[in-house]
C-alpha positions as CSV (number, residue, x, y, z in Angstrom):
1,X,0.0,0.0,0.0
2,X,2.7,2.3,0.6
3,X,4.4,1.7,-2.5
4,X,1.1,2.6,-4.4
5,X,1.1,6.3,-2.6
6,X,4.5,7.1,-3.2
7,X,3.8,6.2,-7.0
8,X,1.0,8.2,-7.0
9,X,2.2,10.8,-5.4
10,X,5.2,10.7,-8.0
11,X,2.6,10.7,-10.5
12,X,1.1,14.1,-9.5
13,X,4.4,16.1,-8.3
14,X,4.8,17.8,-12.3
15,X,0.8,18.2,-12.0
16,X,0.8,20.2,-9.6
17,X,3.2,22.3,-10.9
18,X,6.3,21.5,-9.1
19,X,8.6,21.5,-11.9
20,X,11.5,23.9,-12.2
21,X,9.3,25.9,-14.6
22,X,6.9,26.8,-12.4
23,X,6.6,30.5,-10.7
24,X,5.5,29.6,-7.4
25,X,7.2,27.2,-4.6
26,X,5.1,24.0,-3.7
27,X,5.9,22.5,-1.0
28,X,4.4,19.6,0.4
29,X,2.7,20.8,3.4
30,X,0.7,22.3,0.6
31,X,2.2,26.2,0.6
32,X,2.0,28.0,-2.8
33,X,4.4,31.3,-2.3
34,X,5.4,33.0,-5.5
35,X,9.5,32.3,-6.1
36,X,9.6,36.7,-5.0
37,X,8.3,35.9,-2.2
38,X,10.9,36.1,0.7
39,X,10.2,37.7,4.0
40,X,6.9,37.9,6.3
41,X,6.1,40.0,9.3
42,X,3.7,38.9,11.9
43,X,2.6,42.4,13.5
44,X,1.5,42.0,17.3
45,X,-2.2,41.0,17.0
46,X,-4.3,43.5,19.6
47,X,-7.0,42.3,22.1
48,X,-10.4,44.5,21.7
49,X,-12.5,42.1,22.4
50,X,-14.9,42.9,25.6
51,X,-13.7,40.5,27.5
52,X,-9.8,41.1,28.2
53,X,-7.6,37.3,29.3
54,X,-4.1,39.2,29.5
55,X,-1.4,37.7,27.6
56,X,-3.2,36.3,24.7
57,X,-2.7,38.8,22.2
58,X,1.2,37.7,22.7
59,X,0.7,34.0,22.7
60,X,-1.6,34.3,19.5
61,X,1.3,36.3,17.6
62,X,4.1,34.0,18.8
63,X,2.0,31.0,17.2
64,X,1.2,32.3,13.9
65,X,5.0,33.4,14.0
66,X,5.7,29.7,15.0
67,X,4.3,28.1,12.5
68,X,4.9,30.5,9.1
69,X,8.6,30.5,10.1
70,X,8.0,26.1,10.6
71,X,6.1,25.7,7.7
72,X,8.1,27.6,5.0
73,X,11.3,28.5,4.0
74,X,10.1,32.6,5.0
75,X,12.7,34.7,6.7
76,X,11.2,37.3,9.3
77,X,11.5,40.8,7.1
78,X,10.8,43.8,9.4
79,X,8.9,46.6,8.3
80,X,9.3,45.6,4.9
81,X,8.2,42.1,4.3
82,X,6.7,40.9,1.7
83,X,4.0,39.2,3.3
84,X,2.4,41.2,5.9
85,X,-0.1,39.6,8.8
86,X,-1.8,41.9,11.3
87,X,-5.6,42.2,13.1
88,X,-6.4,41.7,16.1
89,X,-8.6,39.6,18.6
90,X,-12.2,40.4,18.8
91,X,-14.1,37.9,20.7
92,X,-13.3,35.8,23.9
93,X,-16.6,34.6,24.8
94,X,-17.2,31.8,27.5
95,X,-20.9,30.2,27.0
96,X,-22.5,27.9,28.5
97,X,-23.2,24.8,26.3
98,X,-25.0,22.0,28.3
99,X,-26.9,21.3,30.8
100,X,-27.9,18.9,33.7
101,X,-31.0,17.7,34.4
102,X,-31.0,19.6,37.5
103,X,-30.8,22.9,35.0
104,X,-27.7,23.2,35.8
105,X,-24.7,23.9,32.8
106,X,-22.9,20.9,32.8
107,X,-20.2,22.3,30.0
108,X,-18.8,25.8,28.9
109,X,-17.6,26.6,26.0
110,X,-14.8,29.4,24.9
111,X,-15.2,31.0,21.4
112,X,-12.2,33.6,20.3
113,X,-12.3,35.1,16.9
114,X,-9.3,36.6,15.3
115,X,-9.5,39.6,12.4
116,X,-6.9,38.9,10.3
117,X,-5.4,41.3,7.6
118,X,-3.3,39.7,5.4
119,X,-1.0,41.8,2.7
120,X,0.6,40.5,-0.3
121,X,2.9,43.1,-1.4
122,X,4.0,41.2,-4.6
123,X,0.8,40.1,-5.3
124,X,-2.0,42.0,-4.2
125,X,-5.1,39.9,-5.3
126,X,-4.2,37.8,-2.5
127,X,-5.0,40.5,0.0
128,X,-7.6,40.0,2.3
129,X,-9.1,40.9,5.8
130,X,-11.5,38.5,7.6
131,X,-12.4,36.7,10.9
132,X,-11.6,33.6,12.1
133,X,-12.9,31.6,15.0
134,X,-12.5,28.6,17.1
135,X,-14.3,26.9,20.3
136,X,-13.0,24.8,23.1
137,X,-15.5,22.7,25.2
138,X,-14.7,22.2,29.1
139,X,-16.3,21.0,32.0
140,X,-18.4,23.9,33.5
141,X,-17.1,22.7,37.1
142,X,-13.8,23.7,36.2
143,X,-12.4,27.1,36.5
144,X,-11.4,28.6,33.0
145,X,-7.5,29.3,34.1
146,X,-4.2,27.3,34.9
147,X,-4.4,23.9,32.6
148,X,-8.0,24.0,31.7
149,X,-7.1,27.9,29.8
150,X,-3.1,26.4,28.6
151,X,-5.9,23.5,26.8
152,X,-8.5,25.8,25.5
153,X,-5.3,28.1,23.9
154,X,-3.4,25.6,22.6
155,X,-6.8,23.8,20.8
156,X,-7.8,27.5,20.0
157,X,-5.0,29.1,18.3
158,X,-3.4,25.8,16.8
159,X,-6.9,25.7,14.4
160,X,-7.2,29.6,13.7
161,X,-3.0,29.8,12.8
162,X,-3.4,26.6,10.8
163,X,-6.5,28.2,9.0
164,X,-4.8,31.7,8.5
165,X,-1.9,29.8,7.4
166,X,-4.3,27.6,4.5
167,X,-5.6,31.2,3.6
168,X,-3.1,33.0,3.0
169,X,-0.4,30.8,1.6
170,X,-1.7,27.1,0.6
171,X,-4.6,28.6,-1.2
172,X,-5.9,24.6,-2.5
């Protein structure tokens, strides 16, 4: 079986445009940068959302730094970069979810959303500005801080990077 994917996947490497003729890079966690592209800059994200949890705004910047810098072969540019990424947080809302038969909530749930503009400055069509938002589920007899919040961040912020990341640069 493994023999068949590589072969396949062999198969549709000069379909997908990965020859040496090709403008853009490929890569195979699915980027598609243009061969001018070089540098990014990840501007510090700001909280405005009503409800202020301190710190977050530097933890979300730090992971969509994380994983851009992980994921491709992007220098950090400065004021100058060629991709640019700024926006800031606009929702952190706890809600409760279910309840008990004793009418009681039996789970919260955390929702943060994240405006996000993106900047192409060597190809501008790729410019955009929109939200994106995640949930994380927990026990409503827990207090949101300590482990339970580390959880609720790292589930959080690992989907909204990941789907600023498939935005802006995979583009599938």
């Amino acid at each position: 079986m493994r023999i068949i994917k590589i072969i396949l996947l062999c198969a549709l490497l000069p379909v997908l445009g990965c020859g040496s003729g090709s403008s853009s890079k490929y890569s195979f966690n699915g980027t598609n940068i243009g061969n001018d592209v070089k540098t990014f800059q990840v501007n510090n994200f700001q909280n405005h959302a009503d409800v202020v949890e301190p710190g977050i705004e530097r933890t979300f910047t730090r992971r969509l730094q994380d994983l851009i810098q992980g994921q491709t072969s992007l220098a950090p540019g400065g004021n100058n970069a060629d991709l640019v990424y700024e926006g800031e947080i606009t929702q952190y809302r706890i809600s409760p979810m279910t309840a008990t038969a004793n009418q009681r909530t039996a789970q919260n749930r955390l929702t943060i959303t994240v405006n996000v503009r993106f900047t192409n400055k060597k190809n501008e069509k790729d410019n955009f500005e929109k939200p994106f938002s995640f949930y994380y589920d927990y026990d409503a007899n827990k207090l949101l801080n300590g482990a339970t919040l580390d959880s609720a961040l790292n589930d959080i912020f690992e989907r909204i990077t990941q789907d600023i990341f498939n935005e802006s640069l995979a583009k599938w």
